[in-house]
C-alpha positions in Angstrom: 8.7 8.7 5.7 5.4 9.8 5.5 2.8 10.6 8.3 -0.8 9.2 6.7 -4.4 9.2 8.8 -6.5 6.7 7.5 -10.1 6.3 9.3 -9.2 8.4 12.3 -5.2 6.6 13.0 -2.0 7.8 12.2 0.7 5.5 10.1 3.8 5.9 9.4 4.7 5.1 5.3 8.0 4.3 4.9 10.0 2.6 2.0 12.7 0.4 3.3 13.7 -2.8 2.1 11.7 -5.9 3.1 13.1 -9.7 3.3 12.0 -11.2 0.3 9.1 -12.3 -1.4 7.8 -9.5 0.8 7.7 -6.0 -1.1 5.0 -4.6 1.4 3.9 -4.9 5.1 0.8 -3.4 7.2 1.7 -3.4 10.7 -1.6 -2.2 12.9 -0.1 -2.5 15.8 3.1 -0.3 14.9 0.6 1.5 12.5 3.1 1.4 10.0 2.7 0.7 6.5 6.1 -0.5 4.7 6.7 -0.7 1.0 10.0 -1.8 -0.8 11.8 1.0 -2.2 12.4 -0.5 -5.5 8.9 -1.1 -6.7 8.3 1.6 -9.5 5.3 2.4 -11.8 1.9 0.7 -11.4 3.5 -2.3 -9.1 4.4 0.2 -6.3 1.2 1.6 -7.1 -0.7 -1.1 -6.2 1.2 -2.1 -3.3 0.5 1.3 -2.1 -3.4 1.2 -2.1 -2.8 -3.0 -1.3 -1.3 -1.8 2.2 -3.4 1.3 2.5 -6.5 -1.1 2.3 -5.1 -3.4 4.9 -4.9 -0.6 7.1 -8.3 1.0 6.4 -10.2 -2.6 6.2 -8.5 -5.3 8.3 -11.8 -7.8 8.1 -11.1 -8.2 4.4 -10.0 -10.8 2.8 -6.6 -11.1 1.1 -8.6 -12.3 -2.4 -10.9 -8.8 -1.9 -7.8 -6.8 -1.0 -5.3 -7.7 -3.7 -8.1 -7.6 -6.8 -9.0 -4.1 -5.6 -5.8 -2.9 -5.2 -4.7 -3.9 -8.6 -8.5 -2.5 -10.2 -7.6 0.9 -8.3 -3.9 1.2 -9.3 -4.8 0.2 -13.2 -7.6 2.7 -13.3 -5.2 5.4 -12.0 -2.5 4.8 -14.2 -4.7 4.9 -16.8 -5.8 8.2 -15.9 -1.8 9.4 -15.8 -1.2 9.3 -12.2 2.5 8.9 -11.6 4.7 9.2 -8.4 6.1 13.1 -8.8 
């Protein structure tokens, strides 16, 4: 688990298994941010910033959300970013 501030509040980012379809979860009110541990490579990625975003911008849209999400992560696996 991982303690994260993101525009001025704490979460939690943990990666524990989720009921499927689900393979991430924002909860504001827990401030917790849950991915599924078995996402690898540039799907966990975007799940990642997906969630992140959630938590950083709950007025937006899913639609706004989920293409930025998948712009950032593809941009930044282009560059070589990988999970160390």
């Amino acid at each position: 688990m991982m303690r994260c501030r993101l525009r001025g509040k704490y979460y939690r980012l943990r990666f524990v298994k989720l009921a499927s379809p689900k393979i991430g979860l924002c909860d504001w009110d827990a401030r917790t941010i849950t991915i599924h541990p078995r996402l690898k490579g540039e799907l966990q990625l975007d799940t990642i910033i997906h969630e992140l975003l959630h938590a950083c911008q709950p007025d937006l849209g899913e639609e706004a959300i989920d293409q930025t999400a998948t712009d950032i992560a593809r941009v930044l696996t282009r560059l070589g970013y990988r999970k160390q």
